[in-house]
Residue frames as qw, qx, qy, qz and C-alpha x, y, z in Angstrom:
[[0.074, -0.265, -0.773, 0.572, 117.86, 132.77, -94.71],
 [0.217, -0.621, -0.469, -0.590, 113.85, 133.98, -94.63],
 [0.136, -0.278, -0.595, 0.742, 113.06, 136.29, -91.99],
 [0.321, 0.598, 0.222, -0.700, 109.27, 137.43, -92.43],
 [0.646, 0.570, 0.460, -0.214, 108.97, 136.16, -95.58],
 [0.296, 0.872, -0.371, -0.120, 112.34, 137.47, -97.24],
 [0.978, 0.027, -0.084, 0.189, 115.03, 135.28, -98.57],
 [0.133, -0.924, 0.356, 0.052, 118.15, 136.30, -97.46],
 [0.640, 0.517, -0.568, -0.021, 121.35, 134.87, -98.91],
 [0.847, -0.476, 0.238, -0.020, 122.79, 131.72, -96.54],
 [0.237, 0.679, -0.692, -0.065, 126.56, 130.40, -96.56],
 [0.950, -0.142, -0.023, -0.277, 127.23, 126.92, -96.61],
 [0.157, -0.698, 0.672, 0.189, 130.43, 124.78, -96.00],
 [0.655, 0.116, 0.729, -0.159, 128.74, 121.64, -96.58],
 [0.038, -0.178, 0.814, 0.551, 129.24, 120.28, -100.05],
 [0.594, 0.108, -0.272, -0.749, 125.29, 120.04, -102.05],
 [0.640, 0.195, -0.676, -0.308, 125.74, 116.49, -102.44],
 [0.423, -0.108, -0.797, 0.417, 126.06, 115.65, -98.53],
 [0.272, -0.214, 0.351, -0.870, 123.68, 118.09, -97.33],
 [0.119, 0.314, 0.939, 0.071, 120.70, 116.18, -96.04],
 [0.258, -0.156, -0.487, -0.820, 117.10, 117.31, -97.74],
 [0.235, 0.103, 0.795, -0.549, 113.33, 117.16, -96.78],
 [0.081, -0.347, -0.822, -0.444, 110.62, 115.84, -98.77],
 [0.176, 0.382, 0.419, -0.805, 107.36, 118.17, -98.06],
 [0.041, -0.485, -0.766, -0.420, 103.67, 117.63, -98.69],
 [0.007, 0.148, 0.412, -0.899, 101.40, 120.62, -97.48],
 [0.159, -0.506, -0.794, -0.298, 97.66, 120.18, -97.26],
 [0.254, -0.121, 0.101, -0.954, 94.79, 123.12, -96.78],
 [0.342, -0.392, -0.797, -0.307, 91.80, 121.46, -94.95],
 [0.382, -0.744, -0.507, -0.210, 89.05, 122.60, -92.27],
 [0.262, -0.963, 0.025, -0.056, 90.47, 125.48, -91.26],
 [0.693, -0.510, 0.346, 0.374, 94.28, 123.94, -90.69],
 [0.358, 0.804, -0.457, -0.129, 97.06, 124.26, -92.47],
 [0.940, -0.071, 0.287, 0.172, 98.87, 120.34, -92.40],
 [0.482, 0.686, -0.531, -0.124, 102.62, 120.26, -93.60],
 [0.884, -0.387, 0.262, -0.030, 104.31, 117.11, -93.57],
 [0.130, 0.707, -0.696, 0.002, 108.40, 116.73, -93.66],
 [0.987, -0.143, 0.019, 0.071, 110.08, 113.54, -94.23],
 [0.362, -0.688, 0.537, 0.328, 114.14, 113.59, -93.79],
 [0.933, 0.306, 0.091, 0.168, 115.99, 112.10, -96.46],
 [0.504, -0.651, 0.478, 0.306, 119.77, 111.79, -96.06],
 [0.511, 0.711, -0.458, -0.153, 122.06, 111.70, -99.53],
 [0.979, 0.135, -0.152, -0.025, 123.77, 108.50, -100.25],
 [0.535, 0.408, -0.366, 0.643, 127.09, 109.82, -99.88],
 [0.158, -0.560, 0.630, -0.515, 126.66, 110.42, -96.09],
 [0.903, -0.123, 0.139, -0.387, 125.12, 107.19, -95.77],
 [0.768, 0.472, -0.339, 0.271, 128.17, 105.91, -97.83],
 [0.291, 0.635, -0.434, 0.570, 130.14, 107.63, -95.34],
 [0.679, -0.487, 0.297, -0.462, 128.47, 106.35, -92.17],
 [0.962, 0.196, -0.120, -0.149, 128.97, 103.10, -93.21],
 [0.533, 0.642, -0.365, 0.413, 132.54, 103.49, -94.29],
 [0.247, -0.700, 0.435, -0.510, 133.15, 105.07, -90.39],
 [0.861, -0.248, 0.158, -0.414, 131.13, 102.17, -89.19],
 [0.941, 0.275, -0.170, 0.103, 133.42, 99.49, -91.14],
 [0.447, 0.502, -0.526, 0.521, 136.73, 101.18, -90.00],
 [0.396, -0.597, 0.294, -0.633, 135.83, 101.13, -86.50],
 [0.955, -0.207, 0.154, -0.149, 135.22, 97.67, -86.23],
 [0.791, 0.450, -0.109, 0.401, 138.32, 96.92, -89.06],
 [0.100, 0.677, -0.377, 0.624, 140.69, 99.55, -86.58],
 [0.676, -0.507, 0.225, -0.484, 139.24, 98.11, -83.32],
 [0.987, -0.091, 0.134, 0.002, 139.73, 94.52, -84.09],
 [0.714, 0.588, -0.156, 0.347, 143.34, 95.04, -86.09],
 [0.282, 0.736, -0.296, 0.539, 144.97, 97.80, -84.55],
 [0.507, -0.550, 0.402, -0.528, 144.01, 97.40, -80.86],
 [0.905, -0.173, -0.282, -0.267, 143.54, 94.00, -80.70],
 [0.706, 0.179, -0.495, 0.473, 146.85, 93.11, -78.56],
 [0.063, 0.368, -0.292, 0.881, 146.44, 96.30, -76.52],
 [0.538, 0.046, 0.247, -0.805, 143.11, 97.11, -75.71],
 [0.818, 0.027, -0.409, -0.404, 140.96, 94.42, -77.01],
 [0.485, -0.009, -0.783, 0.390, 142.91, 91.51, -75.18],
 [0.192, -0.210, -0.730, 0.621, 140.82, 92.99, -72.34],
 [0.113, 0.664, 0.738, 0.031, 136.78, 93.29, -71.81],
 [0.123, -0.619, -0.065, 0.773, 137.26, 97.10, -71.36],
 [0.020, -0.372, 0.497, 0.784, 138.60, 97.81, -74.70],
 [0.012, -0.347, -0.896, -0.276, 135.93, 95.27, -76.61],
 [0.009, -0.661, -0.684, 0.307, 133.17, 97.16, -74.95],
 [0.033, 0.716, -0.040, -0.696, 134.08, 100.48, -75.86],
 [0.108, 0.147, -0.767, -0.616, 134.66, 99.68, -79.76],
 [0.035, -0.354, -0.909, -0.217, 130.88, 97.87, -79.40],
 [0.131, -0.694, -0.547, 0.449, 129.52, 100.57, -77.91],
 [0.016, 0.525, -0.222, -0.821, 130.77, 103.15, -80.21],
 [0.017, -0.143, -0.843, -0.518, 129.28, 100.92, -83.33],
 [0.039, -0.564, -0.745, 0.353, 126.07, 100.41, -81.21],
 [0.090, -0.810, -0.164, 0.555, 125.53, 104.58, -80.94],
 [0.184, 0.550, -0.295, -0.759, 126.46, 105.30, -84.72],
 [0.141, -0.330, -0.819, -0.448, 123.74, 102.82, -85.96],
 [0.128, 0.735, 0.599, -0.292, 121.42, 104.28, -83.62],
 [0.039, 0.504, -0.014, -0.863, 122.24, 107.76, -84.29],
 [0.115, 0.094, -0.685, -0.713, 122.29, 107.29, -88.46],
 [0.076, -0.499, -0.839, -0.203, 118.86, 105.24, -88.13],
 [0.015, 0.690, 0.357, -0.629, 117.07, 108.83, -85.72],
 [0.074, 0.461, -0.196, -0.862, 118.37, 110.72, -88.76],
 [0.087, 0.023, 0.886, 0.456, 117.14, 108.47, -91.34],
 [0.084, -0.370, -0.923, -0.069, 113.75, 107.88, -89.91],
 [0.063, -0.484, -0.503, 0.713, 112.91, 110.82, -88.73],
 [0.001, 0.444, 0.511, 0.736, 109.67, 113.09, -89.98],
 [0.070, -0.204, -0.504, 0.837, 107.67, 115.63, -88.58],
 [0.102, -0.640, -0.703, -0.294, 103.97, 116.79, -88.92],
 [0.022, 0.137, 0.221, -0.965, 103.14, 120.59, -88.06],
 [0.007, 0.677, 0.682, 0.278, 99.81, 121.70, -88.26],
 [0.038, -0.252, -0.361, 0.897, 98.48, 125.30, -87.91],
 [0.266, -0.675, -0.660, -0.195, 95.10, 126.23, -86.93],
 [0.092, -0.722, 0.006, -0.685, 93.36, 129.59, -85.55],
 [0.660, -0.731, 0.015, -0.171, 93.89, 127.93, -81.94],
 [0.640, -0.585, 0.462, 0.185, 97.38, 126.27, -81.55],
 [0.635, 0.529, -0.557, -0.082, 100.31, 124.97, -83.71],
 [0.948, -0.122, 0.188, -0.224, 100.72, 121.40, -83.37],
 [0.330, 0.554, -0.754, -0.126, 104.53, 119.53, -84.14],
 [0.977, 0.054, 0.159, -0.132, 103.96, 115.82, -84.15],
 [0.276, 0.658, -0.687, -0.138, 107.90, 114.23, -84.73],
 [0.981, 0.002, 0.151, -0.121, 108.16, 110.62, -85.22],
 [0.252, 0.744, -0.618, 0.038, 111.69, 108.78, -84.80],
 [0.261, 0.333, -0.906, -0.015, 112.43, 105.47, -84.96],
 [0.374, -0.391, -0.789, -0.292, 108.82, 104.36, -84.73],
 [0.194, -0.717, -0.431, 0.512, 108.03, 106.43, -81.36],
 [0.056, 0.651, 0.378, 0.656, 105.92, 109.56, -82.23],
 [0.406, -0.276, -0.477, 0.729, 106.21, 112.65, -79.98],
 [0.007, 0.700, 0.645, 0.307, 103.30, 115.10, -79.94],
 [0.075, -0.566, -0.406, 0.713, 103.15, 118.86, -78.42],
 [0.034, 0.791, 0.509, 0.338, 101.00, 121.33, -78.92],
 [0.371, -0.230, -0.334, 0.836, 101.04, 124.91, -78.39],
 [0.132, 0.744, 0.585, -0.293, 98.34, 127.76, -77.87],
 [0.439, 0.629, 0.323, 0.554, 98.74, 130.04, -80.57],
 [0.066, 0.909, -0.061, 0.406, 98.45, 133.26, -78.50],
 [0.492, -0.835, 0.162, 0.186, 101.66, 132.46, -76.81],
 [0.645, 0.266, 0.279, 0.660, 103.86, 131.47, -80.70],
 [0.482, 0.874, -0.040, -0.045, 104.91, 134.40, -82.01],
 [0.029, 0.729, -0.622, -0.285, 108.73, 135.74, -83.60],
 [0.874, 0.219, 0.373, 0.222, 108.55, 132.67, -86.57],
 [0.036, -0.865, 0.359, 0.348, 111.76, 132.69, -88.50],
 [0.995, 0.099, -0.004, 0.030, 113.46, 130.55, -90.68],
 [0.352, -0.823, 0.445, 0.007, 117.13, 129.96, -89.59],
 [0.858, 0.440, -0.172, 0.201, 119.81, 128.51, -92.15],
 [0.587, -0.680, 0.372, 0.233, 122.88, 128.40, -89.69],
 [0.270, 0.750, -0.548, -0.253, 126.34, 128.51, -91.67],
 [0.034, 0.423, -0.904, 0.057, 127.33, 124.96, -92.48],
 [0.033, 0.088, 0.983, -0.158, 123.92, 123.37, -91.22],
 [0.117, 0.421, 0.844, 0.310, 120.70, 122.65, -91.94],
 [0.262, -0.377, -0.099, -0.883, 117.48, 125.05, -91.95],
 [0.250, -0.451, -0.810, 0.281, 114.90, 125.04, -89.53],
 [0.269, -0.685, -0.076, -0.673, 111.98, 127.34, -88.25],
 [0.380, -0.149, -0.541, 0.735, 112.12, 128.67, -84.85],
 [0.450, -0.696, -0.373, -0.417, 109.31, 130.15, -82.63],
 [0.212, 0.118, -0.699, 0.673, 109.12, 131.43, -79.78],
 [0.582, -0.385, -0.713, -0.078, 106.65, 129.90, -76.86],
 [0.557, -0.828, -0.055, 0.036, 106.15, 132.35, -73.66],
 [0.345, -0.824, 0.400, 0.206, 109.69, 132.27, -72.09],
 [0.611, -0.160, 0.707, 0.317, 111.32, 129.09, -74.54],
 [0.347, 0.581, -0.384, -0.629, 111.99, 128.70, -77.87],
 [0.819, -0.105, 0.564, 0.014, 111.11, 125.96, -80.04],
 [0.145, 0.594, -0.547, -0.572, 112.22, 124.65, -83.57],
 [0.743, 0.207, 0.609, -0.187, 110.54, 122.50, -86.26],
 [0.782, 0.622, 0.021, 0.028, 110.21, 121.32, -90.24],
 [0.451, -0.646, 0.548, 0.281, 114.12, 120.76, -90.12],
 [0.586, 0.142, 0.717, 0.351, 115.73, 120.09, -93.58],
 [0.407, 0.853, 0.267, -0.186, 113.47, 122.46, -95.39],
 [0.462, 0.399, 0.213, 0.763, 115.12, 124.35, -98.35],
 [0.157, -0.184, 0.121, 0.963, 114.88, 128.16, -98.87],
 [0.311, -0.113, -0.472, -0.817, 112.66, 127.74, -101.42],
 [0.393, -0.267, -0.872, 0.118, 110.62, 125.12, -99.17],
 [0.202, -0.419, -0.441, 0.768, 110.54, 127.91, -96.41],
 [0.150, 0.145, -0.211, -0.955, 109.25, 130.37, -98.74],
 [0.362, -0.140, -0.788, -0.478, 106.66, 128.11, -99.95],
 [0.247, -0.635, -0.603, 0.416, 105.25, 127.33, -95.95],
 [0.185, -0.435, -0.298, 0.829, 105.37, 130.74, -95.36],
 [0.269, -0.030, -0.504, -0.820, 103.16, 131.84, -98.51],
 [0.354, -0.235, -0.884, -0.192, 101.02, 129.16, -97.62],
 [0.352, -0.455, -0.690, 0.439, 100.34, 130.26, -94.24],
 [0.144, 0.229, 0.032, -0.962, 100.00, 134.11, -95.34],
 [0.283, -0.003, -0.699, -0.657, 97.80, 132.79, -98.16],
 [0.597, -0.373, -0.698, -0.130, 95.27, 130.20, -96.25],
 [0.485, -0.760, -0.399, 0.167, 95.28, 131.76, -92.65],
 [0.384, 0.698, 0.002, 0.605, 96.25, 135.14, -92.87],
 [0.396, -0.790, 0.096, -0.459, 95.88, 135.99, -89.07],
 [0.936, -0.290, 0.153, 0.128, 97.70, 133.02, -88.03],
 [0.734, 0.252, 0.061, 0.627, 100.58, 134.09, -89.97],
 [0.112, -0.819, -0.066, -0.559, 99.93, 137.51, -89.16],
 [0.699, -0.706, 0.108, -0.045, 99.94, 136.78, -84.98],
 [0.907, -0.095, 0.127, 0.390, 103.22, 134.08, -85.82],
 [0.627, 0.562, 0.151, 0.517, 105.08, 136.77, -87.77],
 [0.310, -0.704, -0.361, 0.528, 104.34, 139.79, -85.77],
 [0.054, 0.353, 0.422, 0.833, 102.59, 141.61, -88.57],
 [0.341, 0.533, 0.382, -0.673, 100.08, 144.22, -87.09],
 [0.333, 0.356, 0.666, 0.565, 97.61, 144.45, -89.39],
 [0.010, 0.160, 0.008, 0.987, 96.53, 148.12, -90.58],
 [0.177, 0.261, 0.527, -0.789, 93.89, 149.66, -88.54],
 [0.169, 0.553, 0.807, -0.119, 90.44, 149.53, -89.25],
 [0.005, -0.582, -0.300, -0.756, 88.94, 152.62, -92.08],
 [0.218, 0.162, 0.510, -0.816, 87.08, 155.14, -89.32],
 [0.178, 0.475, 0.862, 0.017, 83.48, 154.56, -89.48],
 [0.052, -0.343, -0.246, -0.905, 81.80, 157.73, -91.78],
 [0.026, 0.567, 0.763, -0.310, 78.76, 158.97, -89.42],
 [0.188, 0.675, 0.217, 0.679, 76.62, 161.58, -90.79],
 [0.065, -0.178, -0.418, 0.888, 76.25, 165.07, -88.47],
 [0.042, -0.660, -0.750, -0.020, 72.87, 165.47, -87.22],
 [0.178, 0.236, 0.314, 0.902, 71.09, 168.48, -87.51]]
């Protein structure tokens, strides 16, 4: 886990090969800081969606099919459960997100299954950024907004997190400063001479 810029060791139950991953491109222009996350989901849980998907229908139609099927109920509920774990698998699939920070607001742009969902927020009400690697599930940063919390760049490695979070000390140092809730050290006193 990175808290402030520190990795801190994370546990996982999830097996490497099924975790899903995020593909991250981070651009410094006029004044912003641009990262964009794309999701990308390991074959083997795609394998495994599938698989669910195939026994459901192959259990539904087989097992039930005297019981429950024989009657519109039971059909509906077996189509409806297919229905709702192709949507689900396609949200995860498609989904990507677009953060931006700038010296006025930080900006999360998420785009899922072709609808794109925009908020903004005013910088001097972000602060406590963290990056939060729950046991078992993915990473994510987390802010807090006035009274709510929000949470973006989902997927991210460790090392990923570290990397934003350089970036943002590196290219807008007050903006990472305000988000972090680094004071920065007071100002030298100012030398006047004594008059005479």
């Amino acid at each position: 886990m990175i808290h402030a810029g520190v990795i801190q060791p994370s546990c996982s139950s999830v097996p490497i090969f099924l975790q899903p991953r995020a593909e991250v491109e981070m651009v410094y222009a006029s004044g912003a800081l641009r990262l964009t996350v794309d999701h990308q989901f390991p074959m083997a849980v795609l394998l495994l969606e599938a698989i669910g998907v195939a026994g459901a229908l192959f259990w539904g139609g087989w097992r039930w099919e005297r019981e429950l099927l024989s009657k519109s109920g039971g059909q509906l509920l077996v189509a409806a459960l297919v229905v709702i774990n192709v949507i689900i698998l396609a949200y995860h699939i498609t989904g990507s997100e677009a953060i931006e920070f700038n010296d006025r607001q930080l900006v999360i742009s998420r785009t899922n299954l072709g609808w794109q969902r925009t908020s903004g927020y005013p910088l001097e009400k972000c602060s406590r950024l963290h990056w939060v690697k729950p046991w078992g599930k993915p990473g994510s940063f987390k802010c807090k907004v006035g009274w709510t919390r929000i949470s973006f760049a989902h997927y991210l490695s460790d090392e990923q997190a570290q990397r934003l979070l350089g970036q943002l000390q590196m290219t807008l140092p007050n903006v990472a400063a305000r988000l972090l809730g680094i004071v920065p050290p007071p100002p030298p006193p100012a030398f006047h001479a004594a008059e005479k």
